[in-house]
mmCIF file of the N, C-alpha and C atoms, coordinates in Angstrom:
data_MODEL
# 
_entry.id   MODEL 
# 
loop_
_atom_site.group_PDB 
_atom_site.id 
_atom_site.type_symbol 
_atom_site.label_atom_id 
_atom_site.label_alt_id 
_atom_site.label_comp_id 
_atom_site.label_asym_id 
_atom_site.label_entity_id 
_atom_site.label_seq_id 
_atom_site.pdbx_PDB_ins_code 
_atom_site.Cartn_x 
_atom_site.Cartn_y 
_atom_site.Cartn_z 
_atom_site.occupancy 
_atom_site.B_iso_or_equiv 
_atom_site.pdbx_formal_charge 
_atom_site.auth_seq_id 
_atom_site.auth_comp_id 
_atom_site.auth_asym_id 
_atom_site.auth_atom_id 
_atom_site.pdbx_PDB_model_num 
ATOM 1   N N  . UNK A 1 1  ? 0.824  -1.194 0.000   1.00 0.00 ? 1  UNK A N  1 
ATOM 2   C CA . UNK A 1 1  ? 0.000  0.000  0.000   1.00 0.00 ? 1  UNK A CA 1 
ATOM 3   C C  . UNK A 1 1  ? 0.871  1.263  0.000   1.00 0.00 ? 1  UNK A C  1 
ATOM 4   N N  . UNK A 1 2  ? 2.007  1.523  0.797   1.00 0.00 ? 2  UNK A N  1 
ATOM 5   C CA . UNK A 1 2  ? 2.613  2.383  1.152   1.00 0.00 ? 2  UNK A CA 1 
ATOM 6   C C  . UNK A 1 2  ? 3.168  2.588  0.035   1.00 0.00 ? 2  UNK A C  1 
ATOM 7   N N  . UNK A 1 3  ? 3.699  1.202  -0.909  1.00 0.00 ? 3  UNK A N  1 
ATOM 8   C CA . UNK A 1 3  ? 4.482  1.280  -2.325  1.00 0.00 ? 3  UNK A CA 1 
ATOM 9   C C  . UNK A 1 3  ? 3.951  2.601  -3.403  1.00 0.00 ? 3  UNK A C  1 
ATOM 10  N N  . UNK A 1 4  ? 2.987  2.601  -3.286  1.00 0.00 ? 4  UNK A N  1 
ATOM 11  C CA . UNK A 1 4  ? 1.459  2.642  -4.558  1.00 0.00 ? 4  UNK A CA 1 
ATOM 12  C C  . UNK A 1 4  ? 1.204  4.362  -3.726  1.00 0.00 ? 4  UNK A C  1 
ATOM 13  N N  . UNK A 1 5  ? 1.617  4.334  -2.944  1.00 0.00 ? 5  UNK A N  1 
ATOM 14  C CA . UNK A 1 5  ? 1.308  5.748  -1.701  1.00 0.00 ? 5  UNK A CA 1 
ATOM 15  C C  . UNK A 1 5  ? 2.306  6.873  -2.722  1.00 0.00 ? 5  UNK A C  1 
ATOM 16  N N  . UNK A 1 6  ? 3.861  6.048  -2.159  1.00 0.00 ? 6  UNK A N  1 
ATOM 17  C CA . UNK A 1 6  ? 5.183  6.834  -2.397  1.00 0.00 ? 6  UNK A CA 1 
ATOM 18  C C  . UNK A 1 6  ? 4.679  6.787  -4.493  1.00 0.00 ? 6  UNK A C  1 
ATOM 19  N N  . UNK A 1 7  ? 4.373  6.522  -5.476  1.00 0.00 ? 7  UNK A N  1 
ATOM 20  C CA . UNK A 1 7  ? 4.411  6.307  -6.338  1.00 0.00 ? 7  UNK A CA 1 
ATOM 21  C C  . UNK A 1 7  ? 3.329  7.124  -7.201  1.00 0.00 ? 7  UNK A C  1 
ATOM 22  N N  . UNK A 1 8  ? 2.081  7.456  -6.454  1.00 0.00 ? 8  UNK A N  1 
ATOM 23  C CA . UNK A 1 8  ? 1.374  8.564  -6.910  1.00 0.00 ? 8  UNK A CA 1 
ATOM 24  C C  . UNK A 1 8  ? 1.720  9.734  -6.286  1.00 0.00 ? 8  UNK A C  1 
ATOM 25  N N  . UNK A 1 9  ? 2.293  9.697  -5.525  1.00 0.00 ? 9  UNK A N  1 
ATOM 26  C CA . UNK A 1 9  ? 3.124  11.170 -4.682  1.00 0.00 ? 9  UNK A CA 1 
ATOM 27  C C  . UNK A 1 9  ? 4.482  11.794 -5.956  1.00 0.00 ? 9  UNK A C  1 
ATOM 28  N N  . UNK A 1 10 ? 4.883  10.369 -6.462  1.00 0.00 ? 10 UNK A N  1 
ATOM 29  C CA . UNK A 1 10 ? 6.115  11.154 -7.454  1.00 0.00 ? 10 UNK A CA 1 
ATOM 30  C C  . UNK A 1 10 ? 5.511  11.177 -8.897  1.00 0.00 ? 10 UNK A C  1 
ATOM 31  N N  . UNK A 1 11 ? 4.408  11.020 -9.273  1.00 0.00 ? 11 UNK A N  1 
ATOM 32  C CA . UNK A 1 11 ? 3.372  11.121 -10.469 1.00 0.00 ? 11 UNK A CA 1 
ATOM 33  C C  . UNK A 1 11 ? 2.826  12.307 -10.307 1.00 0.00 ? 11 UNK A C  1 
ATOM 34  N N  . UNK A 1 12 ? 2.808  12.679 -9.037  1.00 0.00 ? 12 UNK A N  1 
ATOM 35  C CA . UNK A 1 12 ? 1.773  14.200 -8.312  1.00 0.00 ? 12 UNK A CA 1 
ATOM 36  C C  . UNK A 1 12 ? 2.783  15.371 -8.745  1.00 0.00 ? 12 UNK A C  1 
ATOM 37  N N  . UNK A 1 13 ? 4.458  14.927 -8.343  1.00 0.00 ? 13 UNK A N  1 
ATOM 38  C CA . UNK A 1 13 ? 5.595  16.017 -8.266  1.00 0.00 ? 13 UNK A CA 1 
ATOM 39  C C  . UNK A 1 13 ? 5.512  16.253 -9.800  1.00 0.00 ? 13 UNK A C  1 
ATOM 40  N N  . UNK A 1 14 ? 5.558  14.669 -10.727 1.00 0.00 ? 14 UNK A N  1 
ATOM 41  C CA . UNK A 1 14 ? 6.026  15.237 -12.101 1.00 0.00 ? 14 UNK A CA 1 
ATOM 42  C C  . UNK A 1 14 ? 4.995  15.503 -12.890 1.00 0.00 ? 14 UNK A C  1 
ATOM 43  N N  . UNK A 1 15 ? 3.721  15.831 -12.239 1.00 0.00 ? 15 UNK A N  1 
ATOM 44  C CA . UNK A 1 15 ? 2.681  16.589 -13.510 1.00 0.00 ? 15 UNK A CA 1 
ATOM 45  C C  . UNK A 1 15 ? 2.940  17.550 -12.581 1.00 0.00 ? 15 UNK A C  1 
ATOM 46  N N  . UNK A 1 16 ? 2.777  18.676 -11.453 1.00 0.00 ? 16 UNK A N  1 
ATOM 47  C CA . UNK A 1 16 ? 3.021  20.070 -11.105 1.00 0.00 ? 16 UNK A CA 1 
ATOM 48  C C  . UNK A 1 16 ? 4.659  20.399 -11.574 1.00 0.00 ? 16 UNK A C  1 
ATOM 49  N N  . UNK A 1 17 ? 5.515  19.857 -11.942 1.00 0.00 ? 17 UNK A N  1 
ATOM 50  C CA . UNK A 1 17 ? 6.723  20.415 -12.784 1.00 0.00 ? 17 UNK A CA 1 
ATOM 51  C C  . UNK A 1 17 ? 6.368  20.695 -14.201 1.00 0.00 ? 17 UNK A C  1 
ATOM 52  N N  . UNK A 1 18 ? 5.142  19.714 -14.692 1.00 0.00 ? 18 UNK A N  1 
ATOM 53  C CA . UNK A 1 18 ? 4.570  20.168 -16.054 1.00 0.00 ? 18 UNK A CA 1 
ATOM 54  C C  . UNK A 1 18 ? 3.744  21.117 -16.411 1.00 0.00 ? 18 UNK A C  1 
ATOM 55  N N  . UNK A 1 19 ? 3.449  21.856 -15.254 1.00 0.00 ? 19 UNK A N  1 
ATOM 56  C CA . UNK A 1 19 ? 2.574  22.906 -15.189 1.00 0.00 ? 19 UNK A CA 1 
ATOM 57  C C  . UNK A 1 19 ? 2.998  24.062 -15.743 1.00 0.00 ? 19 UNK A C  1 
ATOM 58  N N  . UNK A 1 20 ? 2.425  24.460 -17.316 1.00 0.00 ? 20 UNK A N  1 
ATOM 59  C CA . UNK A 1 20 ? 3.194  25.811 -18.002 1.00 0.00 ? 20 UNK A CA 1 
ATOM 60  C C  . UNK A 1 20 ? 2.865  26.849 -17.615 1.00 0.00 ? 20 UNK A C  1 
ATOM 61  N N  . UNK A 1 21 ? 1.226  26.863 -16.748 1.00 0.00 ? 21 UNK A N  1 
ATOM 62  C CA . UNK A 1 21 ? 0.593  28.201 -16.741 1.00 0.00 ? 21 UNK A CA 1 
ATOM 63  C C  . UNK A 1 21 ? 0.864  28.591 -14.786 1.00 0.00 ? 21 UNK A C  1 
ATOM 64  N N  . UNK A 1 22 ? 1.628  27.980 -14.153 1.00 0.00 ? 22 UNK A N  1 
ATOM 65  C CA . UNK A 1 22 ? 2.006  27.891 -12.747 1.00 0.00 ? 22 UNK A CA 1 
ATOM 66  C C  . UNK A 1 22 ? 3.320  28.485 -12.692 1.00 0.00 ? 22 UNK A C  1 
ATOM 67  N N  . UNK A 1 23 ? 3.096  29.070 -11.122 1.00 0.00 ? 23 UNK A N  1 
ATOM 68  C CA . UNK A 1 23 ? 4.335  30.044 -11.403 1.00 0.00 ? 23 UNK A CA 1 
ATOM 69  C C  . UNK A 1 23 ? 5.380  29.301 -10.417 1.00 0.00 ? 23 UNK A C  1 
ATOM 70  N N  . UNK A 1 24 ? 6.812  29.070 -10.408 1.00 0.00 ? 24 UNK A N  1 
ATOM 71  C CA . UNK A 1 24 ? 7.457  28.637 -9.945  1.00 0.00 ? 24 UNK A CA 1 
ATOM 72  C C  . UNK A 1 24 ? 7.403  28.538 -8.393  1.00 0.00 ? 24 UNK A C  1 
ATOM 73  N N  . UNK A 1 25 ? 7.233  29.683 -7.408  1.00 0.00 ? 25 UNK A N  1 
ATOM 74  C CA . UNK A 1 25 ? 6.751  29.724 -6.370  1.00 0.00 ? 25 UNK A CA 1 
ATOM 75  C C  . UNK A 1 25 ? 5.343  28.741 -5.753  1.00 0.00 ? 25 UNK A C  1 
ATOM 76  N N  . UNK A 1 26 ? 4.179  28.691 -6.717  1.00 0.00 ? 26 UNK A N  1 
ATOM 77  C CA . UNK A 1 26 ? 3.605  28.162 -6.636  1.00 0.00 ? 26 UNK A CA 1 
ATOM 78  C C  . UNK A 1 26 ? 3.476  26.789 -6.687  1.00 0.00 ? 26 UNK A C  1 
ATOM 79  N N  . UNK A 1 27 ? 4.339  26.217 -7.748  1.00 0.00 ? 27 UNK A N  1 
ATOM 80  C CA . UNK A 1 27 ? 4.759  24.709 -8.130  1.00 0.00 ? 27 UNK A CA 1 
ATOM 81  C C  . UNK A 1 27 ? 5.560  24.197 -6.716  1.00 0.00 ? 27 UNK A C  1 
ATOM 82  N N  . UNK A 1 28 ? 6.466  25.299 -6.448  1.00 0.00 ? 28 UNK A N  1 
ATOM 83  C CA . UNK A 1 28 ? 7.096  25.131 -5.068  1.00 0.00 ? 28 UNK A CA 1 
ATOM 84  C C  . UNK A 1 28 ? 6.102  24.869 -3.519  1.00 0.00 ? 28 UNK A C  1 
ATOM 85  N N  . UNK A 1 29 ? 5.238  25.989 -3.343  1.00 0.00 ? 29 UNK A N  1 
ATOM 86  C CA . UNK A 1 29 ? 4.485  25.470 -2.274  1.00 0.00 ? 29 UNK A CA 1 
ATOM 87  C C  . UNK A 1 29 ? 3.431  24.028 -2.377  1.00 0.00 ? 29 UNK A C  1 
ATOM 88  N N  . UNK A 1 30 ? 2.984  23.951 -3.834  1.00 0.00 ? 30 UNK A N  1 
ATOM 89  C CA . UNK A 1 30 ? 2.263  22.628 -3.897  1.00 0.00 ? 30 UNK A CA 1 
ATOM 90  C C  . UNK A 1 30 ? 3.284  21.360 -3.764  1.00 0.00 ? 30 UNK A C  1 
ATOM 91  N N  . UNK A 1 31 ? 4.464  21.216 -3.716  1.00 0.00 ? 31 UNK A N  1 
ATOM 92  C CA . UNK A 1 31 ? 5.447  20.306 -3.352  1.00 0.00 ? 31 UNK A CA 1 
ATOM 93  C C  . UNK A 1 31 ? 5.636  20.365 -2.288  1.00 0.00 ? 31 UNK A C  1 
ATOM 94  N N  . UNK A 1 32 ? 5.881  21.116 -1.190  1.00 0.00 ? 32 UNK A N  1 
ATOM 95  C CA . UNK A 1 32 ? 6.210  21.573 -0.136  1.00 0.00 ? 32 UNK A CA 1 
ATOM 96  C C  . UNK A 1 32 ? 5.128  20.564 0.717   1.00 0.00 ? 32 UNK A C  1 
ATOM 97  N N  . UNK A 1 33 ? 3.437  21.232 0.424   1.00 0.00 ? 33 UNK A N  1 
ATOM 98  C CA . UNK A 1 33 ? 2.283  20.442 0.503   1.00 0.00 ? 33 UNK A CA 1 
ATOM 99  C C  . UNK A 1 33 ? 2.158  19.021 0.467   1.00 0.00 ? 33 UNK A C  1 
ATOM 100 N N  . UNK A 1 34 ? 2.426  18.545 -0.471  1.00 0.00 ? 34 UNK A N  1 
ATOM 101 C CA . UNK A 1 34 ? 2.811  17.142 -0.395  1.00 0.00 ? 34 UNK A CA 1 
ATOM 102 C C  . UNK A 1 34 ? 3.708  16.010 -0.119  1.00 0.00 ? 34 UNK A C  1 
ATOM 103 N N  . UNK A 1 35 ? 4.666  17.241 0.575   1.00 0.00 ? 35 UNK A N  1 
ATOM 104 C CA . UNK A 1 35 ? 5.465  16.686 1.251   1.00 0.00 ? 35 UNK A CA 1 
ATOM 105 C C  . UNK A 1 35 ? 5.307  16.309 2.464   1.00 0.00 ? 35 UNK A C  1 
ATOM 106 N N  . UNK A 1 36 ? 4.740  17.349 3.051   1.00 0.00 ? 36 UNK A N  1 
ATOM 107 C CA . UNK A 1 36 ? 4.061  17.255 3.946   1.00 0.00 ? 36 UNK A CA 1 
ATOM 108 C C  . UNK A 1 36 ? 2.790  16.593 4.467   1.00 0.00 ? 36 UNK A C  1 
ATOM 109 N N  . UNK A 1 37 ? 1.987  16.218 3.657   1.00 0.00 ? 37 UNK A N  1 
ATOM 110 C CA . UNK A 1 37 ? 0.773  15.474 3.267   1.00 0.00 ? 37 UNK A CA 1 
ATOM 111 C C  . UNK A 1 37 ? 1.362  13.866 3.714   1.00 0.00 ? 37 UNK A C  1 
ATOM 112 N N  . UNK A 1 38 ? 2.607  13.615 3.368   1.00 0.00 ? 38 UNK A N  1 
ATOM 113 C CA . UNK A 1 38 ? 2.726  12.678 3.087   1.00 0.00 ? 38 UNK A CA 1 
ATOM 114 C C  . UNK A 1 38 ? 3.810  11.883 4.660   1.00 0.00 ? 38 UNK A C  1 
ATOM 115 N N  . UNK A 1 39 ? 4.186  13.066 5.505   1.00 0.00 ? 39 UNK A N  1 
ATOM 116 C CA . UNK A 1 39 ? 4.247  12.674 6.791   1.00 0.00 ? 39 UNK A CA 1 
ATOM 117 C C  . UNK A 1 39 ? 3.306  12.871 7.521   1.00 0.00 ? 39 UNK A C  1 
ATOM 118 N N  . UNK A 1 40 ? 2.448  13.500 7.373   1.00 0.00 ? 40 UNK A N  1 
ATOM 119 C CA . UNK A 1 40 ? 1.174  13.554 8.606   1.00 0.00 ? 40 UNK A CA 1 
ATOM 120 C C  . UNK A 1 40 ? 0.383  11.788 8.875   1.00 0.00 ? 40 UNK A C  1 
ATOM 121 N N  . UNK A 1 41 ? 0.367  11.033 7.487   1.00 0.00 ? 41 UNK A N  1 
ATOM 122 C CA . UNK A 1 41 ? 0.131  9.814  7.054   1.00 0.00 ? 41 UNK A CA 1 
ATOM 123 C C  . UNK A 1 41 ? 1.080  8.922  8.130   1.00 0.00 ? 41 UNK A C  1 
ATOM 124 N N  . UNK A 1 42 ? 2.077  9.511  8.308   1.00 0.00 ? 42 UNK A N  1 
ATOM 125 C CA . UNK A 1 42 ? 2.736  8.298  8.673   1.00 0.00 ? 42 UNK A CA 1 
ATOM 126 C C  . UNK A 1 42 ? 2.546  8.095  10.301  1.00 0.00 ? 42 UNK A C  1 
ATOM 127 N N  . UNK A 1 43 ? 2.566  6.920  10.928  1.00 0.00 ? 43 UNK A N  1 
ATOM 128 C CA . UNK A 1 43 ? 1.980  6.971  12.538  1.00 0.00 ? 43 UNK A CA 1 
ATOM 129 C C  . UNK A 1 43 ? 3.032  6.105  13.168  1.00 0.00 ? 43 UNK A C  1 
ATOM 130 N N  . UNK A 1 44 ? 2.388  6.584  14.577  1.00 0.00 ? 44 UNK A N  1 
ATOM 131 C CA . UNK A 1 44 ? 3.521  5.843  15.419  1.00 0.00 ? 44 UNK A CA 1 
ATOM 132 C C  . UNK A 1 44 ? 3.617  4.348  14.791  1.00 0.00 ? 44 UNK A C  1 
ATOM 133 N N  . UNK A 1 45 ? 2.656  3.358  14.322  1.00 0.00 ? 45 UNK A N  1 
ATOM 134 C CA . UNK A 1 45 ? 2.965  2.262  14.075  1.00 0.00 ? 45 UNK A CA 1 
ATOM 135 C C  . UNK A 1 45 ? 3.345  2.171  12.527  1.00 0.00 ? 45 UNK A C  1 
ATOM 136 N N  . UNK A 1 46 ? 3.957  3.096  12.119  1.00 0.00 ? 46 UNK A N  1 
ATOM 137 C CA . UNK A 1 46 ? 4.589  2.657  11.009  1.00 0.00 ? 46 UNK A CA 1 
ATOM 138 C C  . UNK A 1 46 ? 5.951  2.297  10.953  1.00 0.00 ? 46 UNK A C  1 
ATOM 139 N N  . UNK A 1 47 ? 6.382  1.480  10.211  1.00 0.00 ? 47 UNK A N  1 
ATOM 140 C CA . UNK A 1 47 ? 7.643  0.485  10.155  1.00 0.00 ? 47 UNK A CA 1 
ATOM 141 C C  . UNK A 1 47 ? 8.859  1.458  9.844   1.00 0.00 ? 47 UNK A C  1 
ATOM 142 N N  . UNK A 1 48 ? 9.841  1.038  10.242  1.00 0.00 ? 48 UNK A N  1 
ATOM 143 C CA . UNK A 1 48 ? 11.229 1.652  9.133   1.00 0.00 ? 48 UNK A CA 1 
ATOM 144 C C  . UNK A 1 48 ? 11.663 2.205  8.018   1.00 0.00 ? 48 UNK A C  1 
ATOM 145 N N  . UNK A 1 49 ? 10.812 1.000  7.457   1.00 0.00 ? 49 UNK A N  1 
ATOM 146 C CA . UNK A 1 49 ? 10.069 0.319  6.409   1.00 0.00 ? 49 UNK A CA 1 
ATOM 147 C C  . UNK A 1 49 ? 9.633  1.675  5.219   1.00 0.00 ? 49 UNK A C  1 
ATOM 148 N N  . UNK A 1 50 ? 8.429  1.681  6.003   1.00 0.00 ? 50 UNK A N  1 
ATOM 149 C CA . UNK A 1 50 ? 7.559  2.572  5.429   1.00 0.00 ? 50 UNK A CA 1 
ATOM 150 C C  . UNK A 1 50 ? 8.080  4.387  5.405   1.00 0.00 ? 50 UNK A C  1 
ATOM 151 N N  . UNK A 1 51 ? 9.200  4.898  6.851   1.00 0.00 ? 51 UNK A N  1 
ATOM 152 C CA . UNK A 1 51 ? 9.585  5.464  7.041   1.00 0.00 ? 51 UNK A CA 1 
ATOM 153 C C  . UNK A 1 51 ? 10.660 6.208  5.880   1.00 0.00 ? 51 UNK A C  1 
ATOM 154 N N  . UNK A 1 52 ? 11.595 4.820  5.818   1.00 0.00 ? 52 UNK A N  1 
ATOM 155 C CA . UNK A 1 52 ? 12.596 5.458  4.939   1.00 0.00 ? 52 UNK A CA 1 
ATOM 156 C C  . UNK A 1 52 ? 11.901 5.595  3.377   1.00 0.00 ? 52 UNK A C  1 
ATOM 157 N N  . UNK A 1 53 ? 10.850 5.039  3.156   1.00 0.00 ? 53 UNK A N  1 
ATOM 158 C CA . UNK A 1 53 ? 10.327 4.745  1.794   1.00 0.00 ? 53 UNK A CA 1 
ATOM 159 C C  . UNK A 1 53 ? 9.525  6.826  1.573   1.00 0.00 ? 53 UNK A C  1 
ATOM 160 N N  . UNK A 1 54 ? 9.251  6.911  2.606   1.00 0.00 ? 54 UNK A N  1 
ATOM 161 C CA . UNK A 1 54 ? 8.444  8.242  3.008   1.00 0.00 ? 54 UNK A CA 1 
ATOM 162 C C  . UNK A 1 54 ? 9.615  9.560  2.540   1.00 0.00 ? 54 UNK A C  1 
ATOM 163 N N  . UNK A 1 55 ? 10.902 8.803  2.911   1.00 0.00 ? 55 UNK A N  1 
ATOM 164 C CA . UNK A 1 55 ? 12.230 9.956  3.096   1.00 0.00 ? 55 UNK A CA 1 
ATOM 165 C C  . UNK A 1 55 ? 12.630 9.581  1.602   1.00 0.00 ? 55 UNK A C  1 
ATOM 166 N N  . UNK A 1 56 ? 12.596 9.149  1.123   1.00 0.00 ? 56 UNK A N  1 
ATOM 167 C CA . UNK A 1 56 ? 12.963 8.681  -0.236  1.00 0.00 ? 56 UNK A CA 1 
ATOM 168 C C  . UNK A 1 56 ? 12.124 9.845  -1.168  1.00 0.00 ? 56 UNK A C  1 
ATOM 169 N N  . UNK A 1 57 ? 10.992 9.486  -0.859  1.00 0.00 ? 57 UNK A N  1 
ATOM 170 C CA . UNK A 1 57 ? 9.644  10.375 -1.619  1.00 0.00 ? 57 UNK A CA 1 
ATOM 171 C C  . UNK A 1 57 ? 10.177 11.767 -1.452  1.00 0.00 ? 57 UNK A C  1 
ATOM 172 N N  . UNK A 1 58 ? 10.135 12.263 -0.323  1.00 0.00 ? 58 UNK A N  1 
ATOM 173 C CA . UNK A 1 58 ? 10.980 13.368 0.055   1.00 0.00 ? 58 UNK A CA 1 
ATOM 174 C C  . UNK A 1 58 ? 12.275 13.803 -0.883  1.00 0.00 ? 58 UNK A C  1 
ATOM 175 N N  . UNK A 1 59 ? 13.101 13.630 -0.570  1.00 0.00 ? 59 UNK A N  1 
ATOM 176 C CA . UNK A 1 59 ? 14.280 14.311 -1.418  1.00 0.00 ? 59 UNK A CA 1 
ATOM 177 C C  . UNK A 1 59 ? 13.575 13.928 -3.068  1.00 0.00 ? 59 UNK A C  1 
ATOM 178 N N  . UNK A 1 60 ? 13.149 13.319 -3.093  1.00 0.00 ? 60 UNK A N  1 
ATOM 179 C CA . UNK A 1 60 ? 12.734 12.925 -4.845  1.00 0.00 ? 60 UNK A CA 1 
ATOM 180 C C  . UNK A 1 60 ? 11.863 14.572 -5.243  1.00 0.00 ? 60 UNK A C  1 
ATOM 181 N N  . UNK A 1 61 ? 11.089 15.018 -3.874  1.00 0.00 ? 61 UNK A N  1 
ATOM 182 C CA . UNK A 1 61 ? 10.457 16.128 -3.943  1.00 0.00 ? 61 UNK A CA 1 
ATOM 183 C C  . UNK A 1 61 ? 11.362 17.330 -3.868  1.00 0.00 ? 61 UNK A C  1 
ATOM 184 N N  . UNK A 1 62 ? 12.246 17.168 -3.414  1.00 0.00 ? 62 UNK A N  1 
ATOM 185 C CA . UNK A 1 62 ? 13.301 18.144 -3.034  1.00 0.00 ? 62 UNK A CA 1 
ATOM 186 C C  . UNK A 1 62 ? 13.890 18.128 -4.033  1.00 0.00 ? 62 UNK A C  1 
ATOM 187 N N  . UNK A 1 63 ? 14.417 17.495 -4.693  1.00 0.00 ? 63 UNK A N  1 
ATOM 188 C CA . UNK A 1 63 ? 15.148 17.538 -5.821  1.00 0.00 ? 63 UNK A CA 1 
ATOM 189 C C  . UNK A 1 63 ? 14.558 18.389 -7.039  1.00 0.00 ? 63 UNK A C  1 
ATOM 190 N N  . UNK A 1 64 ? 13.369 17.703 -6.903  1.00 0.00 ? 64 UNK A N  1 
ATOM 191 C CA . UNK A 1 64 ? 12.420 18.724 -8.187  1.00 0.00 ? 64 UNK A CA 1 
ATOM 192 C C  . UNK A 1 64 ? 11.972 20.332 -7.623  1.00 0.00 ? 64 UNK A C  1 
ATOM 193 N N  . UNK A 1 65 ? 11.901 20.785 -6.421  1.00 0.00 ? 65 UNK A N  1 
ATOM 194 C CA . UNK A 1 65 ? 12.246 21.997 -6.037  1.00 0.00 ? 65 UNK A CA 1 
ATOM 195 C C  . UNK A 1 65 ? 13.504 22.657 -6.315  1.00 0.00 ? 65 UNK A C  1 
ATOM 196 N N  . UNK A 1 66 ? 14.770 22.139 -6.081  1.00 0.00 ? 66 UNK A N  1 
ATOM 197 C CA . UNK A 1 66 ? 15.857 22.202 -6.523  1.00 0.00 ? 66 UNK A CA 1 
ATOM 198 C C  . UNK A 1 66 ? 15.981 22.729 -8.230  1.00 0.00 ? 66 UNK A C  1 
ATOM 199 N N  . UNK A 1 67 ? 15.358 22.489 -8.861  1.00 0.00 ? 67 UNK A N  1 
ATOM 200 C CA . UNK A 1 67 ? 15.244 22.531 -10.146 1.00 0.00 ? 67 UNK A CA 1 
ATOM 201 C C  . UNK A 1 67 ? 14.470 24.123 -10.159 1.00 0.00 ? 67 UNK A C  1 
ATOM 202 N N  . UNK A 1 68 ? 13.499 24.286 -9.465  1.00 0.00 ? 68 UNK A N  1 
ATOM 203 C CA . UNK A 1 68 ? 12.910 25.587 -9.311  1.00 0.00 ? 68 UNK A CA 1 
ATOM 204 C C  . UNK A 1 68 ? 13.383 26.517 -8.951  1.00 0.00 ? 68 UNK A C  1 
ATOM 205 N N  . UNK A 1 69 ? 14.271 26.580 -7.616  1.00 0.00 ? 69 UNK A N  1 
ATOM 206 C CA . UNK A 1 69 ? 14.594 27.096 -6.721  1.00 0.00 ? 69 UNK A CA 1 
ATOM 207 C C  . UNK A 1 69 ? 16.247 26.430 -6.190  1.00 0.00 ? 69 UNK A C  1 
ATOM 208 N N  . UNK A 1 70 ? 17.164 27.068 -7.025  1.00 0.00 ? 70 UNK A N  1 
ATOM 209 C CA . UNK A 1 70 ? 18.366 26.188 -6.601  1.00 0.00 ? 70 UNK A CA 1 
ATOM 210 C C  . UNK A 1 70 ? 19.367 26.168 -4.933  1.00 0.00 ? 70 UNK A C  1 
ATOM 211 N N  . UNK A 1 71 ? 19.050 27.165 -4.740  1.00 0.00 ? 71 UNK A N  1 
ATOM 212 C CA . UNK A 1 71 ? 19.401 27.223 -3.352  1.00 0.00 ? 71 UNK A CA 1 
ATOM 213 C C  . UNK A 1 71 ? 18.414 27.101 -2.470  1.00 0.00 ? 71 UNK A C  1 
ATOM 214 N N  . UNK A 1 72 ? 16.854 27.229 -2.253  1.00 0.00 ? 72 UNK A N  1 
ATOM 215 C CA . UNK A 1 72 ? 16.152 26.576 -1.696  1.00 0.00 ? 72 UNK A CA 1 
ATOM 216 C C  . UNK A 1 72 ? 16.172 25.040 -1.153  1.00 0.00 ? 72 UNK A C  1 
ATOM 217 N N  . UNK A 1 73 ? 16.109 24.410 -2.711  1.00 0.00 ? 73 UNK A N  1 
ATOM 218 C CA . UNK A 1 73 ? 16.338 22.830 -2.420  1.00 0.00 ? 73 UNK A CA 1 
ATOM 219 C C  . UNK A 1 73 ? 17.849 22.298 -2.692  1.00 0.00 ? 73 UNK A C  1 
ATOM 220 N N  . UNK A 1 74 ? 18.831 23.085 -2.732  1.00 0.00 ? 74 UNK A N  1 
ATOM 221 C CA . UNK A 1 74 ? 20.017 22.455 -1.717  1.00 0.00 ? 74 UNK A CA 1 
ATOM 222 C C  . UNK A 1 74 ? 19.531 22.520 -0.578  1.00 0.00 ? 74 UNK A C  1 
ATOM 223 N N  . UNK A 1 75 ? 19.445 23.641 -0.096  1.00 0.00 ? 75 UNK A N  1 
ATOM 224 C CA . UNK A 1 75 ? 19.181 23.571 1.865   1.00 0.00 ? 75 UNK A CA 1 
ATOM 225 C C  . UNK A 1 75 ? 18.144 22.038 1.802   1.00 0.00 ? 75 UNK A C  1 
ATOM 226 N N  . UNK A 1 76 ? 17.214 22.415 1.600   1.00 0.00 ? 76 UNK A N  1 
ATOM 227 C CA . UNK A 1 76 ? 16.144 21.267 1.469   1.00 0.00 ? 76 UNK A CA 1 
ATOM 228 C C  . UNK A 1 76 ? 16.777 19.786 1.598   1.00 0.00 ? 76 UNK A C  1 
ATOM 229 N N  . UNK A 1 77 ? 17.785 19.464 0.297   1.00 0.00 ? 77 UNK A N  1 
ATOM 230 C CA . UNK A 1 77 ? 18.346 18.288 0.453   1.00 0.00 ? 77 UNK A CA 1 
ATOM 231 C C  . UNK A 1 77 ? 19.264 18.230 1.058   1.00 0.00 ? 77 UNK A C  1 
ATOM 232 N N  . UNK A 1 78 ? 20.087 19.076 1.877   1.00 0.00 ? 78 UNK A N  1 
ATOM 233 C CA . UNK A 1 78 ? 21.098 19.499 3.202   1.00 0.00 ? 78 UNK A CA 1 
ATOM 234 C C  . UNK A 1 78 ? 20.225 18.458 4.191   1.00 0.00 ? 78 UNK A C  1 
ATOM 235 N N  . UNK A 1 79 ? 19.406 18.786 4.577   1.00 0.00 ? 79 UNK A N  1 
ATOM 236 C CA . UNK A 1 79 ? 18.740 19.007 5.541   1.00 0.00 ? 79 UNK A CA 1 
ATOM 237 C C  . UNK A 1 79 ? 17.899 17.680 5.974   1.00 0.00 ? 79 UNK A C  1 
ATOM 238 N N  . UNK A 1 80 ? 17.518 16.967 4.652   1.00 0.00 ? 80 UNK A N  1 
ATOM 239 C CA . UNK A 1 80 ? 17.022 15.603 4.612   1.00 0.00 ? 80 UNK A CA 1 
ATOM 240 C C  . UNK A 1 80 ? 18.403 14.618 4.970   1.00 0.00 ? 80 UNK A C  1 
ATOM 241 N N  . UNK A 1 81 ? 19.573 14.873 4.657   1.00 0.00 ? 81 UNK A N  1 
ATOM 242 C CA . UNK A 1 81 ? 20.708 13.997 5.204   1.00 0.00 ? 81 UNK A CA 1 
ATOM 243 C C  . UNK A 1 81 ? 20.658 13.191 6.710   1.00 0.00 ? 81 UNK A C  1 
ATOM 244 N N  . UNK A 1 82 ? 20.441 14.723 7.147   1.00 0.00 ? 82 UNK A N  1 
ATOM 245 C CA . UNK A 1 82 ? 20.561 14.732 8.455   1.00 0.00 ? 82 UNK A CA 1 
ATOM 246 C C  . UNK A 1 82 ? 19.101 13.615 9.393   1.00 0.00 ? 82 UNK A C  1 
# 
């Protein structure tokens, strides 16, 4: 389930990067959004598992901010290291 979770989350990132009539800022907070969307989901009883699969999704999101915003999502992917 969680697979199919992380997998329309990076289908979600790469149609708002296809967005011609969206303004970069904006493409940025709707990523931001679903980044976030996508830890509120996760609960105390979720696995490692599911955890690192969550952090994965993440920088995959960060990365495509990065593309928007180049010093934004360095910090961004700085910051997921840790």
């Amino acid at each position: 389930m969680q697979e199919i979770l992380n997998e329309m989350i990076r289908e979600q990132v790469d149609k708002i990067m296809s967005y011609k009539s969206v303004s970069d800022s904006k493409k940025v907070d709707r990523l931001l959004e679903l980044n976030s969307n996508q830890y509120t989901k996760l609960g105390i009883d979720s696995t490692k598992t599911q955890k690192s699969k969550v952090k994965a999704t993440s920088k995959y999101i960060f990365r495509a901010i990065k593309k928007l915003d180049e010093s934004f999502g360095r910090l961004l992917l700085i910051d997921a290291q840790n």
